[in-house]
N, C-alpha and C positions, 0 to 999 in steps of 0.2 A: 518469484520463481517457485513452483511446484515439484518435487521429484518423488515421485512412487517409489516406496523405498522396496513394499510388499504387501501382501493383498491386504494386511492390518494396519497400517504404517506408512505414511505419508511425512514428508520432508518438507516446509515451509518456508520462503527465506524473502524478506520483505525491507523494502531499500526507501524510506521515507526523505523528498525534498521538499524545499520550502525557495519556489522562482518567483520573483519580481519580474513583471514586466509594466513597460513603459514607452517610451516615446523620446529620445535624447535630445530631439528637438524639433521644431514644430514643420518642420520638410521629412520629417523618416517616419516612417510606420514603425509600429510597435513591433518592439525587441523585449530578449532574455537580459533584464541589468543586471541581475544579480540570482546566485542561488546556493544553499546552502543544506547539508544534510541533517537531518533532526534525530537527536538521541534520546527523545522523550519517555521513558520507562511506561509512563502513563497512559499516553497515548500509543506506546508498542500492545501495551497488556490489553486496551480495548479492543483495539484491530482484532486480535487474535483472539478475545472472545467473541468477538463477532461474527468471525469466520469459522469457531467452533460450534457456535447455535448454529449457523448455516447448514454448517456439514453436519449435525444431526437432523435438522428437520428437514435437510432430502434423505439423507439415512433412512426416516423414519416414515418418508413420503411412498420409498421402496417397498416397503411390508405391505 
């Protein structure tokens, strides 16, 4: 989720799962078995570096 906070300032808010999908058995199409939310610090800090190179190099793309 994105929320403009103001014309400098931008509000981020980023909700990472981790679904399993499968088969229960060999007459059902594949389903959600399982899913689970990820708290990974590590993986939070690269998203969000990722997303900050982004939104410089259109930044910069502007000029």
């Amino acid at each position: 989720m994105v929320n403009k906070l103001s014309e400098k300032s931008t509000e981020i808010r980023l909700n990472i799962h981790e679904t399993k999908y499968g088969q229960t058995s060999a007459w059902s199409a594949s389903s959600k078995l399982g899913a689970k939310q990820i708290y990974d610090e590590k993986l939070f800090k690269a998203l969000f570096n990722e997303i900050e190179v982004e939104v410089k190099r259109r930044e910069a793309m502007k000029k």
